[in-house]
Residue frames as a rotation matrix with the C-alpha (Angstrom) as fourth column:
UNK 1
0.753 0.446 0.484 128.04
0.053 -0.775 0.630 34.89
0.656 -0.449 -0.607 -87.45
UNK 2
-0.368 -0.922 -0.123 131.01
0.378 -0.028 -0.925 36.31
0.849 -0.387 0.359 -85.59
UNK 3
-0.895 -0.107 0.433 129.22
-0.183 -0.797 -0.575 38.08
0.407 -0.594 0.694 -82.76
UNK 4
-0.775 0.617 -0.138 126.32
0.558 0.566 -0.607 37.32
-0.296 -0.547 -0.783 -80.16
UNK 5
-0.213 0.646 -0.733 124.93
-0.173 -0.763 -0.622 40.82
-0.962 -0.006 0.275 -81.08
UNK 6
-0.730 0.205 -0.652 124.86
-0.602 0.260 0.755 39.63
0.324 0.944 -0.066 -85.13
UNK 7
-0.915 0.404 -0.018 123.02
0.365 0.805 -0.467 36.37
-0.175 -0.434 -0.884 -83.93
UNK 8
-0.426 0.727 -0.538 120.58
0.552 -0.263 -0.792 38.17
-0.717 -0.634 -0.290 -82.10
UNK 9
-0.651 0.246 -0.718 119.91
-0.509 -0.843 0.173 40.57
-0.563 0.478 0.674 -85.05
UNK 10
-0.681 0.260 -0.684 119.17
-0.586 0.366 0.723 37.88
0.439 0.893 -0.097 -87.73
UNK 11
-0.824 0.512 0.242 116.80
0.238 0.701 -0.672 36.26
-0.514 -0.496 -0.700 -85.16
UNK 12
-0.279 0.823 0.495 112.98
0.743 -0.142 0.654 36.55
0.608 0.551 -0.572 -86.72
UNK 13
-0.328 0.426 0.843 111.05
-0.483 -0.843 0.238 39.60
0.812 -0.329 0.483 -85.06
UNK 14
0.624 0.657 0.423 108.83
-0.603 0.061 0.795 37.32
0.497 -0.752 0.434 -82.90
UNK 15
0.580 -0.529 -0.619 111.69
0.530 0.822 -0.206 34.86
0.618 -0.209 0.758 -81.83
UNK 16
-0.553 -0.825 -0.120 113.63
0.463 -0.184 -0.867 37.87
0.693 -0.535 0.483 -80.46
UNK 17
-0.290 0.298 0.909 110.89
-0.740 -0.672 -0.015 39.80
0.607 -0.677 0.416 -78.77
UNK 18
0.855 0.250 -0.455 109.71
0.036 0.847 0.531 36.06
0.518 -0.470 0.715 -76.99
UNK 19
-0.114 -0.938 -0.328 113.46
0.788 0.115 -0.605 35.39
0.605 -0.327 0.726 -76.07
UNK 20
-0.664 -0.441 0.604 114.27
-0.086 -0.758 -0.647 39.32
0.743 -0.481 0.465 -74.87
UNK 21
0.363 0.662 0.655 110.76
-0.845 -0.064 0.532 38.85
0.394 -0.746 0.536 -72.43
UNK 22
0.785 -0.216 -0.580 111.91
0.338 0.935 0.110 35.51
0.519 -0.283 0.807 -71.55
UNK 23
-0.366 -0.920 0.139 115.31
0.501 -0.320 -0.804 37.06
0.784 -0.225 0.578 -70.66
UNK 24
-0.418 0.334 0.845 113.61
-0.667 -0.745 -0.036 40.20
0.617 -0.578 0.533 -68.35
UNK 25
0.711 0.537 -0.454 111.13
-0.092 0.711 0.697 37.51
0.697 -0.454 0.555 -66.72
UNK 26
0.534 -0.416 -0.736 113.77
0.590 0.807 -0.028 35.17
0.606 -0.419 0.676 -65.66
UNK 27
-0.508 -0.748 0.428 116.57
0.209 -0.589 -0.781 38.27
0.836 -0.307 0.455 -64.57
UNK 28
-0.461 0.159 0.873 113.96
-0.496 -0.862 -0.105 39.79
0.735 -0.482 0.477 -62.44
UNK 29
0.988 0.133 0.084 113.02
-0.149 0.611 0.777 36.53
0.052 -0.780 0.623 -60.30
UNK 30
0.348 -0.772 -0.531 116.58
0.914 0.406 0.009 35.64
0.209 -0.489 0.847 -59.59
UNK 31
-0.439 -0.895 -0.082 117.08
0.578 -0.212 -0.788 39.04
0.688 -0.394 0.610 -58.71
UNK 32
-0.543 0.509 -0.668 114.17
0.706 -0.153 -0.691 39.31
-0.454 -0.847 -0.276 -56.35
UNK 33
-0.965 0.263 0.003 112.50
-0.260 -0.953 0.154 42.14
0.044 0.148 0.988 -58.07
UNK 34
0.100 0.843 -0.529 109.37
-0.733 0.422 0.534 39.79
0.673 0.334 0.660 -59.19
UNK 35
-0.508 0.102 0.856 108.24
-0.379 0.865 -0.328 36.61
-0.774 -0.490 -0.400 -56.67
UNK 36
-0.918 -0.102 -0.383 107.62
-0.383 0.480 0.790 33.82
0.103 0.872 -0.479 -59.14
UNK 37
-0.654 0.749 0.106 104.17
0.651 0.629 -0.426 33.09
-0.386 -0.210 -0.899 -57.56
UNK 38
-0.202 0.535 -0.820 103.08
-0.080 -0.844 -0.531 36.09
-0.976 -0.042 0.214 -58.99
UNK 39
-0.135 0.420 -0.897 103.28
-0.990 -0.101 0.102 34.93
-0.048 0.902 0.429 -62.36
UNK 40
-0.978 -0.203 -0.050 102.81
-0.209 0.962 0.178 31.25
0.012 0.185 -0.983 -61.93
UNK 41
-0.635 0.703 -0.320 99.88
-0.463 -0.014 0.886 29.58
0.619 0.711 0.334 -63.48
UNK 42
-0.814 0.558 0.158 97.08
0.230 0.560 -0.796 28.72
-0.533 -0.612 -0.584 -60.95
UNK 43
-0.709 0.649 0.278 93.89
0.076 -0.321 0.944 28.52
0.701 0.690 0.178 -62.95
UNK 44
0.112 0.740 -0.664 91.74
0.954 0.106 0.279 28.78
0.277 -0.665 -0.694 -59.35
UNK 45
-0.210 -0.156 -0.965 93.53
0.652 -0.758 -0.020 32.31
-0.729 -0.633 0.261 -58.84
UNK 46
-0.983 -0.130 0.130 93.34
0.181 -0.551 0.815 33.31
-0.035 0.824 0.565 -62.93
UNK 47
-0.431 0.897 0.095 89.41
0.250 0.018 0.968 32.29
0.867 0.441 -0.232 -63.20
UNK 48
0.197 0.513 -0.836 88.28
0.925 0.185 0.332 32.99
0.325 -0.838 -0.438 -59.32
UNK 49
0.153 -0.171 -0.973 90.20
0.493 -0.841 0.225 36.66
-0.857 -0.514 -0.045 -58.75
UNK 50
0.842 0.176 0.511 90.31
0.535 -0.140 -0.833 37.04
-0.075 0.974 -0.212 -62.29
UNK 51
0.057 -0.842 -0.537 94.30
-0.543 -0.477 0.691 37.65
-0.838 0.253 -0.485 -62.24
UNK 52
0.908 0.264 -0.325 94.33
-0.338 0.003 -0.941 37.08
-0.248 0.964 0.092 -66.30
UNK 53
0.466 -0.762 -0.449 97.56
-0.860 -0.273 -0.431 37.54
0.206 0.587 -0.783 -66.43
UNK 54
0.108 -0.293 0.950 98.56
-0.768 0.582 0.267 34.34
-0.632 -0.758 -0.162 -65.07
UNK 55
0.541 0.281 0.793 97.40
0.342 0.788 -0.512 32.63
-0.769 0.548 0.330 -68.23
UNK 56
0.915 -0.181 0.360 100.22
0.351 -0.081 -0.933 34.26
0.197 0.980 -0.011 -70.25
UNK 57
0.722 -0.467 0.510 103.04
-0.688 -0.407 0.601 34.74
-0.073 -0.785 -0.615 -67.79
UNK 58
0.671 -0.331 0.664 103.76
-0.284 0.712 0.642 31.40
-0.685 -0.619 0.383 -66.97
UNK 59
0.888 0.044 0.457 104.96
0.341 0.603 -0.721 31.01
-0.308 0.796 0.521 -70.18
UNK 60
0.688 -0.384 0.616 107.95
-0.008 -0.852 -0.523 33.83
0.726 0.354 -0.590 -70.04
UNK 61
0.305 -0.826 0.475 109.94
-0.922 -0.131 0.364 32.19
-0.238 -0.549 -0.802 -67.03
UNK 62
0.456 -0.381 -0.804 112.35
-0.588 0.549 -0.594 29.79
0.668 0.743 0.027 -67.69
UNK 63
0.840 -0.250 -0.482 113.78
0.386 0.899 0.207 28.67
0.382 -0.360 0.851 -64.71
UNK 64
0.772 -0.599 -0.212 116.65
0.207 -0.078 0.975 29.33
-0.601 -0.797 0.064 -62.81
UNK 65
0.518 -0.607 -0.603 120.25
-0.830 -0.185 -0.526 30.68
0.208 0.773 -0.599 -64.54
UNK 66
0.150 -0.303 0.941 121.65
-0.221 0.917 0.331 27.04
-0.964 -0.258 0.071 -65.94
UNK 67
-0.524 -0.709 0.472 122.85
-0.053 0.580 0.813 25.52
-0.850 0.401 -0.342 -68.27
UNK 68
-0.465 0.827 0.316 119.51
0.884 0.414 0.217 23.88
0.049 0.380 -0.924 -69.49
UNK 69
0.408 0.279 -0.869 118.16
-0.150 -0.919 -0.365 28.57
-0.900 0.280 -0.333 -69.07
UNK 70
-0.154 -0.398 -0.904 120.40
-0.389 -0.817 0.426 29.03
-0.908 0.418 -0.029 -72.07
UNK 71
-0.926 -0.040 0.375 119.82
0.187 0.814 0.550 25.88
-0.327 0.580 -0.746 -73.87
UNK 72
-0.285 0.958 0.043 116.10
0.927 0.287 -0.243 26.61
-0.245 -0.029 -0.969 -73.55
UNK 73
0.478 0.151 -0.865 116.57
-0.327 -0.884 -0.335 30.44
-0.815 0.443 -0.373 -74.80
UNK 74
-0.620 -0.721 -0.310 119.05
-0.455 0.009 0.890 29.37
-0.639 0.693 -0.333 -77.29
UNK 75
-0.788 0.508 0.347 115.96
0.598 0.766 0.236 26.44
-0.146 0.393 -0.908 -78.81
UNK 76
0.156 0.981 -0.111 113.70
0.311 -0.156 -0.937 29.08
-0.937 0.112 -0.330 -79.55
C-alpha cells in the first residue's frame, strides 16, 4: 500500500466506520467542541438520569493526540 488513503480503503467496513468515529470523538474534545464528561462512563448518571448514551460513548474517545492515539487507532 503506497498511500494512507489506499490503507484506509482496504480497511473492513466496521474497522473503518469504528476508527473514523473514534477519529471525530477524539478531534472534537481536543478542540473544545465536546467536554469529555459528557461522554464519560458514569453508570450513576447512565442508570439514575437515564443518559444511555454514556454506555456507548465511552468507548469512541481515545485519549489525547499521542503517540500511543495513533498506535491505538492504528491496532484496530
Amino acid at each position: 500500500m503506497s498511500s494512507p488513503a489506499e490503507f484506509y480503503n482496504s480497511l473492513p467496513p466496521l474497522s473503518k466506520a469504528y476508527g473514523t468515529t473514534c477519529l471525530i470523538f477524539t478531534t472534537a474534545v481536543q478542540l473544545g467542541l465536546l467536554d469529555w464528561m459528557l461522554i464519560a462512563l458514569s453508570y450513576k448518571l447512565a442508570f439514575s438520569r437515564f443518559q444511555v448514551w454514556r454506555l456507548i460513548t465511552n468507548f469512541f474517545f481515545l485519549g489525547k493526540f499521542s503517540i500511543n492515539f495513533g498506535i491505538r487507532l492504528l491496532m484496530m
